[in-house]
C-alpha positions as CSV (number, residue, x, y, z in Angstrom):
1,X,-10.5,-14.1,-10.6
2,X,-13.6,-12.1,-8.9
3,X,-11.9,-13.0,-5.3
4,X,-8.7,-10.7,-6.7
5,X,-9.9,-8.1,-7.3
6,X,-10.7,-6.8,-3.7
7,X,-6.9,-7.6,-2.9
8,X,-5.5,-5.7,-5.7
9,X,-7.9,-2.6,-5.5
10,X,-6.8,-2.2,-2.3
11,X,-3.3,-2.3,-2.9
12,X,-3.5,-0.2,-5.7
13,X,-5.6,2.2,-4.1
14,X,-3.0,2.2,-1.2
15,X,-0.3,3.2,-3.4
16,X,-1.8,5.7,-6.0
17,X,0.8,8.2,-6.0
18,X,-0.9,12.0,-4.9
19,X,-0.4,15.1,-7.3
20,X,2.4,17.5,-6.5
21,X,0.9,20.7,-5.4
22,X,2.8,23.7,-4.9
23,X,6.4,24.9,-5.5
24,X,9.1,22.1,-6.4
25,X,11.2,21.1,-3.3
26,X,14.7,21.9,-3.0
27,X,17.4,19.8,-3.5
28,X,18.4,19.3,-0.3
29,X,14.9,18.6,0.9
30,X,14.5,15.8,-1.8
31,X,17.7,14.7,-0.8
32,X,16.8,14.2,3.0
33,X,13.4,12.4,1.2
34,X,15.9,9.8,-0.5
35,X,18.3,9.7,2.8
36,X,14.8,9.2,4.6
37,X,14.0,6.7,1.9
38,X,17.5,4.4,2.4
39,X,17.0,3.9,6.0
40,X,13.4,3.3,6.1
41,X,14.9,0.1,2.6
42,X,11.4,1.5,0.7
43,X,13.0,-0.3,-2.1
44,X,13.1,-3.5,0.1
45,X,10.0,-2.6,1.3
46,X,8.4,-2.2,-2.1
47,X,9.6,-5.1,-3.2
48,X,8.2,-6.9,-0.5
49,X,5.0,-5.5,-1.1
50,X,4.6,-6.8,-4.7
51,X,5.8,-10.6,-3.7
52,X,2.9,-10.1,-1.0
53,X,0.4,-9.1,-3.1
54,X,1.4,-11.6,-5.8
55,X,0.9,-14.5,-2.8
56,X,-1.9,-13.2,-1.9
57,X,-3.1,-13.6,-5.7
58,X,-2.1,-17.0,-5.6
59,X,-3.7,-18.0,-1.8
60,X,-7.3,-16.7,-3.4
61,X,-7.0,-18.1,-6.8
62,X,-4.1,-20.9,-7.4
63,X,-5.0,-21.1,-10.8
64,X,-3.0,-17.7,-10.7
65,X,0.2,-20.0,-9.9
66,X,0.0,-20.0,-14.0
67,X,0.2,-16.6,-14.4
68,X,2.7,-15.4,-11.1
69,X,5.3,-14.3,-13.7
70,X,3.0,-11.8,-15.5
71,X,1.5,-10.7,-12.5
72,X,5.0,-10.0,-11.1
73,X,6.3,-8.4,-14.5
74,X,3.0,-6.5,-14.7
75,X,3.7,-5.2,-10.8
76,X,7.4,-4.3,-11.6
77,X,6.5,-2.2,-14.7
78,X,3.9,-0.2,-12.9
79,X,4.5,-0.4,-9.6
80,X,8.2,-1.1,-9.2
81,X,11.0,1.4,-7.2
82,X,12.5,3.0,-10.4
83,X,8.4,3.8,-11.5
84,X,6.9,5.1,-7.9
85,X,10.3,6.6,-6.2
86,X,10.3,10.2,-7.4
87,X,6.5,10.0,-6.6
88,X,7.0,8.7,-3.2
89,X,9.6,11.3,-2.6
90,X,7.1,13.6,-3.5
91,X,5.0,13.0,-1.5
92,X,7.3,13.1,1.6
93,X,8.4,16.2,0.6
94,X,5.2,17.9,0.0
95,X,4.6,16.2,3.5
96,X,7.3,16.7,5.7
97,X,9.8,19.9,5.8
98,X,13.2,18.7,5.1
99,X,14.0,19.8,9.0
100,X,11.7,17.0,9.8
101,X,12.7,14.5,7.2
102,X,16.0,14.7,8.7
103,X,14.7,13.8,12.4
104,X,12.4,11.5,11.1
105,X,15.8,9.9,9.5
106,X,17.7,10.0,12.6
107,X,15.0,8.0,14.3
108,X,15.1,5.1,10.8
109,X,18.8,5.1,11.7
110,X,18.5,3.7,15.2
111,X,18.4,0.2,15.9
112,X,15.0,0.7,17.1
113,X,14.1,2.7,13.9
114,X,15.5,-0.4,12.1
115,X,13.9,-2.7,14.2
116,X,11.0,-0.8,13.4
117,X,11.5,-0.8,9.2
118,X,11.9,-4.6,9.5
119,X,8.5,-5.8,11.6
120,X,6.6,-3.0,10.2
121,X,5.4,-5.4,7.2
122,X,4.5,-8.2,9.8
123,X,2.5,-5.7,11.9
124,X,0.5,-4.2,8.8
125,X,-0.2,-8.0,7.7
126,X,-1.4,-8.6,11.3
127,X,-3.6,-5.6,11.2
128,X,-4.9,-6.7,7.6
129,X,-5.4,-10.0,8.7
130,X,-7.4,-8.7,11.9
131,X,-9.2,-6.1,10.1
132,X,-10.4,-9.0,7.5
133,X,-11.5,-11.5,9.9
134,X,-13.3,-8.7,11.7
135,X,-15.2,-7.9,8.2
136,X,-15.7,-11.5,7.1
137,X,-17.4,-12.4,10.4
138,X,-20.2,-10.0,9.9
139,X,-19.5,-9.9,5.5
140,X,-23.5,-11.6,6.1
141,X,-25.1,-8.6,8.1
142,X,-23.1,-6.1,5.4
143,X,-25.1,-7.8,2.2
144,X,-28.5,-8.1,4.1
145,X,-28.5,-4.5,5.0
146,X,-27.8,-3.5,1.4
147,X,-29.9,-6.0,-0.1
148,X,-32.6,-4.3,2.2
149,X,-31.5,-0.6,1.5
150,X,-31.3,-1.4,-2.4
151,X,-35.2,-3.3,-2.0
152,X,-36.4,0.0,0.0
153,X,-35.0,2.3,-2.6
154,X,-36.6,0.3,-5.4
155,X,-39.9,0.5,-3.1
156,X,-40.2,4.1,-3.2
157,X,-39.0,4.4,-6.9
158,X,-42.4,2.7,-7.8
């Protein structure tokens, strides 16, 4: 279970909806943040995310095989479309004006902007992947340097 819980604080802390600051949006600029929304398939997306991190669960830990229907339950319930779309939203609109969530949209409804919504979850696994293997080649020098800090601090604590 300890090798899980790097995966899903990272996810979680990847998806922590922000605080709306400021005055509420109008409707038509939360309406071009759920047209934006549609093209870009976040619910799809979303979706996809969960059954990825519930995988990646399972890869670290198989015992977690056992347990894939909680975890998924537990992901839906608090992370699922319905729960993080009006925060989402928010956050595009606090983001973006609704002139440019309306070109941003133009671009999602391309076949390059859907080209784009469809390989974008392969090239942020990709990155992951690469980003992780950097890490874990060096994870060594990362514990002796803080094993040494921590001992140096401890030094001139006595």
């Amino acid at each position: 279970m300890k090798k899980t819980t790097p995966v899903i604080a990272a996810v979680l802390f990847l998806c922590l909806p922000l605080a709306s600051l400021g005055a509420p949006p109008t409707a038509s600029h939360t309406k071009a943040a759920e047209d934006l929304s549609e093209a870009m398939q976040m619910e799809a997306r979303m979706n996809q995310n969960i059954e990825a991190v519930i995988q990646a669960q399972i890869t670290q830990d198989p015992e977690m095989k056992k347990a894939e229907g909680v975890i998924r339950d537990f992901f839906n319930k608090y992370m699922g479309w319905k729960i993080t779309q009006p925060q989402i939203l928010a956050i595009y609109t606090e983001t973006f004006t609704e002139a440019e969530l309306r070109e941003i949209n133009a671009f999602y409804r391309t076949p390059t902007g859907q080209k784009y919504t469809t390989v974008m979850p392969i090239l942020f696994q990709k990155i992951f992947a690469l980003g992780q293997n950097l890490i874990q080649d060096h994870i060594g020098e990362l514990h002796a340097n803080i094993q040494e800090k921590l001992k140096a601090d401890d030094a001139k604590e006595e």
